[in-house]
C-alpha positions as CSV (number, residue, x, y, z in Angstrom):
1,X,56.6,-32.2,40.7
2,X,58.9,-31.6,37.7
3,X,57.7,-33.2,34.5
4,X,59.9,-33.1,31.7
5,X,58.1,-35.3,29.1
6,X,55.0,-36.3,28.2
7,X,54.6,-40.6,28.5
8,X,53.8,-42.2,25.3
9,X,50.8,-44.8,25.2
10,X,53.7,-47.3,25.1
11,X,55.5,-46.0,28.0
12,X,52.4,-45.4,30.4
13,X,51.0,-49.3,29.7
14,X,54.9,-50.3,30.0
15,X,55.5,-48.6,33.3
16,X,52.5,-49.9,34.5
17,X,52.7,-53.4,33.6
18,X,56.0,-53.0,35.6
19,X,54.5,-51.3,38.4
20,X,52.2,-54.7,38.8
21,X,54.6,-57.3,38.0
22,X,56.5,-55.9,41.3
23,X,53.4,-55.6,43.5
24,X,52.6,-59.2,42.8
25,X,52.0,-61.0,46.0
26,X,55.0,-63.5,45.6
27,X,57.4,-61.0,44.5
28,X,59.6,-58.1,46.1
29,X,59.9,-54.6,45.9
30,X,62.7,-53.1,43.8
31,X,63.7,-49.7,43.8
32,X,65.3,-50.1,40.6
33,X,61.9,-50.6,38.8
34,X,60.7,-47.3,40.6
35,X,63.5,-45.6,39.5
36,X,63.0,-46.7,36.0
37,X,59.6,-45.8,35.9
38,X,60.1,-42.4,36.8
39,X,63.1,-41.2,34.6
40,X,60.9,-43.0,31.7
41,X,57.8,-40.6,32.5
42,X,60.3,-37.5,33.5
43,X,59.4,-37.5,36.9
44,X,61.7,-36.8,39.8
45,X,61.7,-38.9,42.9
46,X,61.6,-36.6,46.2
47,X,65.1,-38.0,47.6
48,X,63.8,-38.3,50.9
49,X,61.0,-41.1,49.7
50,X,63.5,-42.3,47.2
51,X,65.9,-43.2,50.2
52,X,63.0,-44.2,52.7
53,X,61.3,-47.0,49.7
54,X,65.2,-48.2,49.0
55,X,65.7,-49.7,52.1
56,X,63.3,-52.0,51.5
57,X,64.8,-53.2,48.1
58,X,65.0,-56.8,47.3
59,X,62.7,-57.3,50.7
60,X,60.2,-60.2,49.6
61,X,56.7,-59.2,50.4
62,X,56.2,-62.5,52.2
63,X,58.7,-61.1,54.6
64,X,56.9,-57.7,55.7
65,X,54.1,-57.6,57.9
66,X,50.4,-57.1,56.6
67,X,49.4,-54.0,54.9
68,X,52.9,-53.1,54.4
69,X,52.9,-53.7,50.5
70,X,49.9,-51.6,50.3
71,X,51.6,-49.0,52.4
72,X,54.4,-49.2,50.0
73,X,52.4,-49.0,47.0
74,X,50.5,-46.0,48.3
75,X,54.7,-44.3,49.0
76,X,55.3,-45.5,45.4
77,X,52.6,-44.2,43.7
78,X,52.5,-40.9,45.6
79,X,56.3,-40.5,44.8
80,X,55.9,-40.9,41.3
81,X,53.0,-38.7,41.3
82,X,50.0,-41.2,40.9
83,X,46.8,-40.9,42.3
84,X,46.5,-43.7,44.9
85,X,45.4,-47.3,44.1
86,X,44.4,-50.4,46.0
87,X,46.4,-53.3,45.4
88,X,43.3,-55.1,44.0
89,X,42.7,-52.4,41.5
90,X,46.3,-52.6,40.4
91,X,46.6,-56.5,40.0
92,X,43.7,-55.6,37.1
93,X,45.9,-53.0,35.4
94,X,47.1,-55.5,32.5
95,X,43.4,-55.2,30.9
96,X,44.4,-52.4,28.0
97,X,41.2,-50.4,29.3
98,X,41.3,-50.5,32.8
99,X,40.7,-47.5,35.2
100,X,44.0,-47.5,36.2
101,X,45.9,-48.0,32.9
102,X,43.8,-44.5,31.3
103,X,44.9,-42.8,34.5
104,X,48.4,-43.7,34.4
105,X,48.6,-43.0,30.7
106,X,46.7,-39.7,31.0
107,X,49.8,-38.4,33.6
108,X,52.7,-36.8,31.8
């Protein structure tokens, strides 16, 4: 994976406050978020999993079948090169010093 910068605190807690706001259970995925996300942190999207996650852009979550938003969380994470998180785990990230937000922030 090619890093290119090092997230500021600001940028980690911001990507991942976006990162949640999309997982929420009454909103969509948008691929336009991911996308943001990683050219914030420096990361490069493999272009197969970029292409793979867009199809589902501006798909409500109501309208995929179960399990699929934490199947598509799991693609996102591991595209942007984050460890794996459960959706319940992520719906907690907002807390300034939760698991998740220290992980995210340590990644660069």
């Amino acid at each position: 994976m090619h890093h290119t910068t090092e997230p500021t605190d600001f940028v980690g807690r911001a990507a991942t406050i976006g990162l949640r706001q999309m997982f929420r259970p009454q909103g969509y995925f948008d691929i336009c978020t991911v996308r943001k996300v990683a050219q914030a942190l420096g990361r490069v999207i493999p272009r197969h999993e970029e292409f793979s996650l867009s199809l589902l852009h501006c798909v409500s979550w109501a309208d995929m079948p179960p399990g699929m938003r934490q199947e598509v969380l799991d693609r996102t994470m591991a595209a942007l090169g984050y460890p794996a998180v459960d959706l319940e785990v992520l719906e907690q990230i907002a807390k300034p010093r939760s698991r998740v937000a220290r992980i995210i922030g340590r990644i660069g």
